[in-house]
N, C-alpha and C positions, 0 to 999 in steps of 0.2 A: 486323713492322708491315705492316700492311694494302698502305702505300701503295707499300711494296715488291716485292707479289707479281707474279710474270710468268702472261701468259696460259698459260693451257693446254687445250688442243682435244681431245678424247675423241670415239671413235668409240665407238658403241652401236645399237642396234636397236632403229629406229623404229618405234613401234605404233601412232601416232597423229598426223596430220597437222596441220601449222602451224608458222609461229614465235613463239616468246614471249621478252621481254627480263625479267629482276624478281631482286629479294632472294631468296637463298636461306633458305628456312624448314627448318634439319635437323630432322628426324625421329627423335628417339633410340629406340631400340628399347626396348620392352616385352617388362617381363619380370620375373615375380614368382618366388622362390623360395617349394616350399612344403617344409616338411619332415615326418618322418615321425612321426607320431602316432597313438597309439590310443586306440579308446574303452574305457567298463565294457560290459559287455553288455547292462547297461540302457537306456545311448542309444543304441543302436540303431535304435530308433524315431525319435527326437528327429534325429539324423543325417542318417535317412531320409528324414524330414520336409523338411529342409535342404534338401537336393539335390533332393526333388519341387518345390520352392519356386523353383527357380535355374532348372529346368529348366521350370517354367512360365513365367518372365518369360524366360528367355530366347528362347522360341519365339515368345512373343507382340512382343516385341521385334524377333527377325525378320521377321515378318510382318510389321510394321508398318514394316521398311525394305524389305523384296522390293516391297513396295505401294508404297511413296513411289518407289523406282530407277523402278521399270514406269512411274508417271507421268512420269518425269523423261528415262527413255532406253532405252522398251520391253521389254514383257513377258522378250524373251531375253537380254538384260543381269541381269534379274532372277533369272532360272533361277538367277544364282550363289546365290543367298540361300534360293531355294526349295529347293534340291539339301542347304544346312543342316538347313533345316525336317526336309527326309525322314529326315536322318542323327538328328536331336535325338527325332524322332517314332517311329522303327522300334524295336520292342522287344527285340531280340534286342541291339542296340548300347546302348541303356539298360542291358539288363539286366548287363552287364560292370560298370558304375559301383554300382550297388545291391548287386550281387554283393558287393564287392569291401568294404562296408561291412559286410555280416548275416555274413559267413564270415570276413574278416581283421580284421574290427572295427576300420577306416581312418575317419580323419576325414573329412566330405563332402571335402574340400578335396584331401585324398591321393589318395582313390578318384579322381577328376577326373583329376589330374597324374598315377598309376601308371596309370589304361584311355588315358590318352590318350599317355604316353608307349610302351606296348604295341601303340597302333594307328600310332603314327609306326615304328616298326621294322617293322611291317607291309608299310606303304606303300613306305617307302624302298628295299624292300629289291625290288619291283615297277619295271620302269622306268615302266610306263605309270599308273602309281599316286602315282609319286614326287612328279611335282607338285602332286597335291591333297595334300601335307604342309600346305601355306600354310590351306586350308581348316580341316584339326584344327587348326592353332594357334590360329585366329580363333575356332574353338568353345569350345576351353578357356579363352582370356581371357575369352571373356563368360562361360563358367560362373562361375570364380574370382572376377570382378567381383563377379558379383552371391551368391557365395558371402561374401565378403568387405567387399561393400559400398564399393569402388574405383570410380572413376571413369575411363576414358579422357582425355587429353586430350581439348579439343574440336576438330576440325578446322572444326566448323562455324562458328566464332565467333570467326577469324582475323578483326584489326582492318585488315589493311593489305594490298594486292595480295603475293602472293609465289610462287616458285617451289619447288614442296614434293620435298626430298630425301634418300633413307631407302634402307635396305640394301634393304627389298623393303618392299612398302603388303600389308593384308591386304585382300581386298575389304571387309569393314565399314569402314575407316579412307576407303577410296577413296569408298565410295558414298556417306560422309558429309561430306564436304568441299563446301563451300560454292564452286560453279562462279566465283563474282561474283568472288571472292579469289585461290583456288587458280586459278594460271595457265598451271601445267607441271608435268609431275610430272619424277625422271630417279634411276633408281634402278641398287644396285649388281648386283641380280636380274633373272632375268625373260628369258622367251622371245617369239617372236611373238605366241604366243596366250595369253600372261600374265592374268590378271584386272587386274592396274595396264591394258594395255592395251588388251583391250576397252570397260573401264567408261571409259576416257579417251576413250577414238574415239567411245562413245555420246554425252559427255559434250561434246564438240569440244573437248577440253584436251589441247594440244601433250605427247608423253611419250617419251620415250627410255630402254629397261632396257640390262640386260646391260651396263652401262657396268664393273662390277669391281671398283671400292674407288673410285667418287668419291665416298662417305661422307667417305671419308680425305683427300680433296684440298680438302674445303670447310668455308666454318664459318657460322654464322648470318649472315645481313649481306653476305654477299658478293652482287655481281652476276654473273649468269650467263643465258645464251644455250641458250635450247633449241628444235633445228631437227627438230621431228618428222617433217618428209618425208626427210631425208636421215639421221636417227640420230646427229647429230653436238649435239655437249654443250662449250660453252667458258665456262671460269671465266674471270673479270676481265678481260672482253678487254681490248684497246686500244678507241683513239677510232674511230678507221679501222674495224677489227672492229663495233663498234657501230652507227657511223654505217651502214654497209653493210647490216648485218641489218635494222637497222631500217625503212632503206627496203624492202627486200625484202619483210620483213611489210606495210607499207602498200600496199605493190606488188602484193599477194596477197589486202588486202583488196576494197579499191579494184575488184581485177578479180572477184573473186568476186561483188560487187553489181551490175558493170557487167554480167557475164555471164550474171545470173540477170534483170536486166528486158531483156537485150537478145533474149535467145536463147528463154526462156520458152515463146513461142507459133512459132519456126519451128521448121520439119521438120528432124530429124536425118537427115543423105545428103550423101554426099561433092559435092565440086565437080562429079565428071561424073555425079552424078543417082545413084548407087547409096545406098538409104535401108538406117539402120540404126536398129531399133527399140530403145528408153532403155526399160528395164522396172527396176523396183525389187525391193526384199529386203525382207519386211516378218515380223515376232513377232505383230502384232494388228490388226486392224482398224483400230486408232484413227491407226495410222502410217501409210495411207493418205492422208491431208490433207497433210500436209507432204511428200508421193512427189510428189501432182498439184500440188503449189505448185511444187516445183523441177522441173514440166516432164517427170513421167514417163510414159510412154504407157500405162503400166498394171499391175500385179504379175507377176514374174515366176517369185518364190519366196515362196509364204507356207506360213511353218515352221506348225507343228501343234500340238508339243510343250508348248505353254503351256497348251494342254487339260488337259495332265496334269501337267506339272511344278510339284509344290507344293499340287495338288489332294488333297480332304481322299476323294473318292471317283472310282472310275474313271467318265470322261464319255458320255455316252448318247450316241444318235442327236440325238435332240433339242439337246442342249448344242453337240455339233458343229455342227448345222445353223444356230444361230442366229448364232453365230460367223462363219460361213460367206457368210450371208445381211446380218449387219450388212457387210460386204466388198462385198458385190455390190451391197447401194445405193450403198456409197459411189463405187465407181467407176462407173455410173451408166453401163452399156454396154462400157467400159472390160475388155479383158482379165484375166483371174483364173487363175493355174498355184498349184494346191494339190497339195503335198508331203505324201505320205502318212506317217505316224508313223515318226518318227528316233532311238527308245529306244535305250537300250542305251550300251556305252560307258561316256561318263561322265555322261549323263545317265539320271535315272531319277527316279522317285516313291514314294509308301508304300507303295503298291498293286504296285510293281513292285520291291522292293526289289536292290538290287548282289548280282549273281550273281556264285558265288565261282570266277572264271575268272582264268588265270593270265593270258591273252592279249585281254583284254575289247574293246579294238579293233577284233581278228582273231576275235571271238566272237558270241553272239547277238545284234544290234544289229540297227536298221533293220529293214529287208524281210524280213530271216530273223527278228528277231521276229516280225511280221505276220505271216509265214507258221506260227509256232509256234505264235501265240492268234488264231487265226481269227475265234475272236467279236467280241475287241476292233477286227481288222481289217474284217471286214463292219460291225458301226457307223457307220464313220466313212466308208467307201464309200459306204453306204446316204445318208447325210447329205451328201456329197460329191454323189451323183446326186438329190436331191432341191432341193438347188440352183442345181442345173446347169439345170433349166425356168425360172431366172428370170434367168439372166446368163448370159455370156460364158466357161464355166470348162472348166479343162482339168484333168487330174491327172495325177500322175508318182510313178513309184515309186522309192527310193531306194535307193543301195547293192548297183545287180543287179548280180549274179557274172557271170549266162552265161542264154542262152534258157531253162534248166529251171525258173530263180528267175520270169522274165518271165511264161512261159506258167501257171505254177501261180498268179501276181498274177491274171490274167488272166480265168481261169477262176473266181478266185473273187468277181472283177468282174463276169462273166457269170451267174454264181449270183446275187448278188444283184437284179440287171437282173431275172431270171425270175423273183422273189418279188416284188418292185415291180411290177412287170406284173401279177401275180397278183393283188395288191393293191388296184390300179388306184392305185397312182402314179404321180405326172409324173415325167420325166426327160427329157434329152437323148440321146436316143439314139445320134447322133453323137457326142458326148462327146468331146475329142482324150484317149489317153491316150502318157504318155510317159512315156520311160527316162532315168532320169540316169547318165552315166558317169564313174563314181568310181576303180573297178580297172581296173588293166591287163587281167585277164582279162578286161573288160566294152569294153575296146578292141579285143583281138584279137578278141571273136565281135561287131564293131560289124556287119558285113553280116548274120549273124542274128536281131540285136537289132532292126535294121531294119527287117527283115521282120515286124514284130510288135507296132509299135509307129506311131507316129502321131509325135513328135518326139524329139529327143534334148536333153537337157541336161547340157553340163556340169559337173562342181562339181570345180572342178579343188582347193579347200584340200585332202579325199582323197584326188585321183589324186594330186597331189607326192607326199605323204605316203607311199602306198603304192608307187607309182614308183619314187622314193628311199630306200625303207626310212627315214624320217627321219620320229622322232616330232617334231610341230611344238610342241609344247608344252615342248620339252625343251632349255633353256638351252645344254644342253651341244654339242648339234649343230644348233642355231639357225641357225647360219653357211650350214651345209649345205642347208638349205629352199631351193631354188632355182625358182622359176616358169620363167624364162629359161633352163632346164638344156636345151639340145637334144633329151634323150629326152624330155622333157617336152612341148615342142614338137612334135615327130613324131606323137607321141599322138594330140594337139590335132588336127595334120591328117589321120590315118587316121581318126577317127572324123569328122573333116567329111567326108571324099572316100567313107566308107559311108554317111553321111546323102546326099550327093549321089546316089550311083547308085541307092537307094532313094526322093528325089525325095521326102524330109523334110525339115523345117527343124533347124538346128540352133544352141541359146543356148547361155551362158557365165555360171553365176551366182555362183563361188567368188568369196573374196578379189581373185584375179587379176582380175576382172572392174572393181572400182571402184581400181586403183592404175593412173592416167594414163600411164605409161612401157609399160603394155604395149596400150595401145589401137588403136595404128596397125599393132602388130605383130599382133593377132588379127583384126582387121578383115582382114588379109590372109593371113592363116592359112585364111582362109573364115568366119568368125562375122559373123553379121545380126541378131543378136539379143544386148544384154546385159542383165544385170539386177543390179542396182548400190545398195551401201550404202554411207554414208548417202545418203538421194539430195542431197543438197548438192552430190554430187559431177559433179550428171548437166550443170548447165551447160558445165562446164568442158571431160567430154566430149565433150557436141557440140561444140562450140567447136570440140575437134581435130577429130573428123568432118569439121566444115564448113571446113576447110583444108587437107583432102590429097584427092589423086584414086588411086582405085582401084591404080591400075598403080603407082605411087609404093607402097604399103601392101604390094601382093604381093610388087615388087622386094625391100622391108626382108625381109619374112618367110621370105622364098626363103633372103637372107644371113646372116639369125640362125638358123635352122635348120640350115644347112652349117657352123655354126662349131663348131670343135674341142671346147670345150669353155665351159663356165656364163660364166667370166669373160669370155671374146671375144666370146662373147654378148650380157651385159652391154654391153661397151665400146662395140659395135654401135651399141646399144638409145639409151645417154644420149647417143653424139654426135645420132642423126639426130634423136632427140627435141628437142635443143638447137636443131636448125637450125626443126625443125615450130611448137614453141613461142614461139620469135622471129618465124614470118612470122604467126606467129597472135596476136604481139603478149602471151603471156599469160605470168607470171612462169617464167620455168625451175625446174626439178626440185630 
C-alpha cells in the first residue's frame, strides 16, 4: 500500500537546474517486435515504395520538430534533430535499408530493424559512438511508426502537472513534451551531456539521470522531489522533506526575480572595484534579446554550426554575413566573439557526411577541419571580416593544438584581408583575433599562443575532457568529469599567468563558466571575463561578484588548487560557497 512506503533519497547527476515537487508520470519503454519475413520478387517495388514513403514523412517530420525545438530552445538544441535529418538524408546510410530489401527480399519493416540493429553493434562497440545508440533507436521507432502506422504516446497532451520518469527519454519524446505539464524529468540513464539533459537545461525543466533503476522504485502516482542543482531524486518524502524543498524552490524563485530587476542595470565588480565582464553563449542571433534582458554585456561565444547543421547546401559568404550582421544590430555597439566552424566529432551535415574514424574526438574536427577545406574556411572569414566594418567583432579559432594550427589560421586570415582589400572591401582591420584553449598541449605552448594572438578563451567542457581522459558524454565514467579536479585548475592558471605576461585578456566560456559553485573560485584563478548559458543565470552571478572582494576570491583559489585531490576540492568549494551565498542572501547550492 501506498500509505506504507518509506522515503527514499537517490543520488544522480544533475543536468539541469531547479527544484520541482509533482506526481510521477512513468514512462514505459517502447518497443515493437518485428519478425522476420520475406517478400515474392515481385514486391519488390511495392516494398520499396514503403520505405521511400516512411522515410519521406519521417524527415519531413523532423524538420518540422528541429524548427519548432529552434524556436523554443535555440538553433543548438536543435542540432539533435538536424544531426537525424543528415543520417535519414545521406545516401550511402539509406542505401543499407533498400539494400537489404532488392537482394534479401526483407519486408520494409525487417530491413529497418536488421540495418538498424547492424548499425547499433557498430556504435556500441565505438566508445565515443556508444552514446548515439539512443539516436538510431529514435530513428527506427519513427521509421516503424510510420511503417506501421503506430502512434507514440502523446507527451504533449499530458492533462495534469507531472514529473516524467523512464529508464532513458529519446530526444523526440524530450523535445515533444509539453514544458506547461512536464516538470522534471529523472531517469534510470544518462550522463552530463545526455540529450534528456541538454534539451531540459534549454527547456528550464528540473532533470536528474544516471539515477540506476528508479524506474524500479516508483509507480505512476507517487510524489516525488527533484533537485536538479544538486542530482538528488526522493521518492515519497515525509512532511518535513517536503515542507523544506518546497520552501527552497520558492526561495529560488522568489530570488531569481528579485535578482534579475535588482541587478539588471548595475555593473558587475567586486566590492573593491575590480569589474568582471557577464558575456553570453548564443546558437543564433535571435537569443540575443533574452542575453541583453538578463543583463548581459554582450556575446561571448557565438557558435556557427547552425550555418550548417541540417542545412540542405553548404553556406556562402553571403549567408554567413547576413547571420552575422542580423547579431550586430541586435547588440547595437555591444561586443560580438564569433567562433569559427566546430565540425567534426559528433557533429556534421549532408554536405559533410561522419567520417569513418575510429577516434572522431581525437580526429578531424574544428580548426583541423578549417584547416583541411580551406574554401569552406575563407568564406566564412571573408564574411566574418566584412561585418566586422559595422560592429564590435572579434573571432576565435577553436580547438588549437599548438602555434603551427594558430599561425596557418592566421595566414589564411591574412590571405583573405588581401583579396578584400583588392576588392575594395570594408573591414576592420584591427579585428581582435583569438585562441581558445581546449588541450593540454594548447596549455603548455600558452606563452606561444600568446604571442600570436589578441585574447584567449577558455572552453574548459574540452580541456576536462581531454585533461582527464574522460569522455563526458559517457554514463559510465560520468562520476569522474571533474571541473574542480586540481590539474584542471592549474591549467586554468598557467594559461591566465601566459595571458598575463603577454598583456591579453583572458574569458571562460565552457560549462564551468555558468555553474555558480565555481565563480568565486575562477574570478580568482584570474578570469575577468565569463560567458554564460543560459543567460538566466547571469543575475545570480553578479550577485556573487557584487559580494566578495578580490583578495577573499584569490585566497579560496590559492586553497582549491593546493588540495590533494577532486574531492577536498570539492569540500572546499561548497563550504565557502555556503558562507558567500548566506551573506549574499541567495538560496544555497
Amino acid at each position: 500500500m501506498k500509505g506504507w512506503r518509506v522515503m527514499d533519497i537517490r543520488q544522480g547527476i544533475p543536468v539541469s537546474t531547479g527544484i520541482t515537487i509533482g506526481e510521477v508520470f512513468l514512462l514505459e519503454a517502447e518497443g515493437v517486435r518485428i519478425p522476420l519475413h520475406f517478400i515474392p520478387k515481385k514486391d519488390v517495388d511495392r516494398e520499396t515504395a514503403r520505405l521511400e514513403k516512411a522515410f519521406e514523412n519521417a524527415l519531413a517530420e523532423l524538420k518540422n520538430l528541429a524548427d519548432d525545438l529552434s524556436a523554443k530552445a535555440g538553433r543548438k538544441i536543435a542540432e539533435i534533430f538536424f544531426a537525424h535529418v543528415g543520417m535519414l538524408a545521406d545516401e550511402s546510410f539509406r542505401g543499407e535499408f533498400f539494400g537489404r530489401i532488392s537482394d534479401k527480399l526483407y519486408t520494409a519493416e525487417f530491413a529497418v530493424a536488421r540495418t538498424m540493429r547492424h548499425w547499433r553493434s557498430i556504435f556500441q562497440k565505438d566508445g565515443f559512438m556508444a552514446p548515439r545508440v539512443t539516436d538510431l533507436d529514435d530513428l527506427e521507432k519513427r521509421l516503424l511508426r510510420h511503417l506501421l502506422g503506430q502512434k507514440r504516446e502523446e507527451l504533449s497532451n499530458l492533462k495534469s502537472e507531472v514529473v516524467l520518469v523512464s529508464h532513458d527519454l529519446s530526444p523526440s519524446q524530450i523535445a515533444t513534451v509539453d514544458a506547461g505539464k512536464v516538470k522534471g524529468f529523472a531517469t534510470d540513464a544518462g550522463g552530463p551531456t545526455s540529450h534528456t539533459g541538454i534539451i531540459a537545461a534549454a527547456l528550464g525543466i528540473p532533470a536528474v539521470v544516471g539515477l540506476g533503476t528508479i524506474t524500479n522504485e516508483v509507480t505512476g502516482g507517487d510524489t516525488i522531489i527533484v533537485d536538479g542543482s544538486q542530482g538528488i531524486v526522493v521518492v515519497e518524502p515525509d512532511k518535513e522533506t517536503r515542507r523544506r524543498y518546497s520552501q527552497k524552490r520558492k526561495a529560488a524563485m522568489k530570488s531569481d526575480q528579485v535578482l534579475l530587476r535588482e541587478l539588471k542595470d548595475l555593473p558587475s565588480e567586486t566590492k573593491d572595484g575590480h569589474h568582471i565582464s557577464l558575456m553570453a553563449n548564443i546558437e543564433s542571433p535571435r537569443e540575443i534579446g533574452k542575453a541583453l534582458k538578463h543583463g548581459a554585456d554582450g556575446i561571448g561565444l557565438y557558435r556557427t554550426e547552425f550555418l550548417f547543421v541540417g542545412s540542405d547546401s553548404i553556406p556562402s559568404c553571403d549567408d554567413h554575413y547576413r547571420a552575422y550582421m542580423d547579431a550586430v544590430k541586435s547588440l547595437e555597439g555591444r561586443p560580438l566573439v564569433i567562433r569559427t566552424l566546430d565540425l567534426g566529432a559528433d557533429k556534421f551535415n549532408s554536405h559533410q557526411p561522419a567520417l569513418k574514424e575510429h577516434n572522431p574526438f581525437l580526429g578531424l574536427r574544428s580548426l583541423r577541419y578549417c584547416l583541411k577545406n580551406p574554401e569552406v574556411f575563407e568564406e566564412q572569414l571573408r564574411a566574418i571580416l566584412r561585418a566586422s566594418a559595422s560592429g564590435k567583432l572579434s573571432v576565435m579559432f577553436p580547438l588549437v593544438g599548438g602555434v603551427e594550427e594558430l599561425k596557418a589560421a592566421n595566414a589564411i586570415l591574412a590571405e583573405v584581408k588581401v583579396q578584400m582589400k583588392r576588392d575594395g572591401e570594408e573591414y576592420d582591420s584591427q579585428m581582435p583575433v583569438g585562441t581558445m584553449i581546449e588541450l593540454p598541449s594548447a596549455v603548455m605552448g600558452a606563452d606561444a599562443l600568446a604571442r600570436n594572438c589578441d585574447f584567449f578563451s577558455i572552453g574548459t567542457n574540452d580541456l576536462i575532457q581531454y585533461a582527464l581522459a574522460v569522455d563526458r558524454g559517457n554514463e559510465h565514467v560520468a562520476d569522474m568529469y571533474r571541473p574542480e579536479h586540481p590539474a584542471v585548475l592549474r591549467m586554468i592558471s598557467m594559461t591566465v599567468d601566459s595571458a598575463k605576461r603577454a598583456n591579453i585578456p583572458v574569458s571562460l566560456c565552457g560549462e564551468m563558466a555558468s555553474a555558480v559553485i565555481y565563480t568565486v573560485l575562477l574570478i580568482g584563478l584570474g578570469i575577468t571575463s565569463f560567458s554564460l548559458a543560459p543567460p538566466q543565470i547571469i543575475p545570480e552571478v553578479k550577485k556573487i561578484i557584487r559580494s566578495i572582494n578580490m583578495s577573499d576570491a584569490r585566497d579560496l583559489a590559492r586553497a582549491v588548487s593546493s588540495a590533494e585531490d577532486a574531492d577536498h576540492a570539492r569540500d572546499l568549494l561548497t563550504e565557502a560557497n555556503e558562507k558567500i551565498m548566506k551573506a549574499a542572501g541567495i538560496p544555497s547550492l
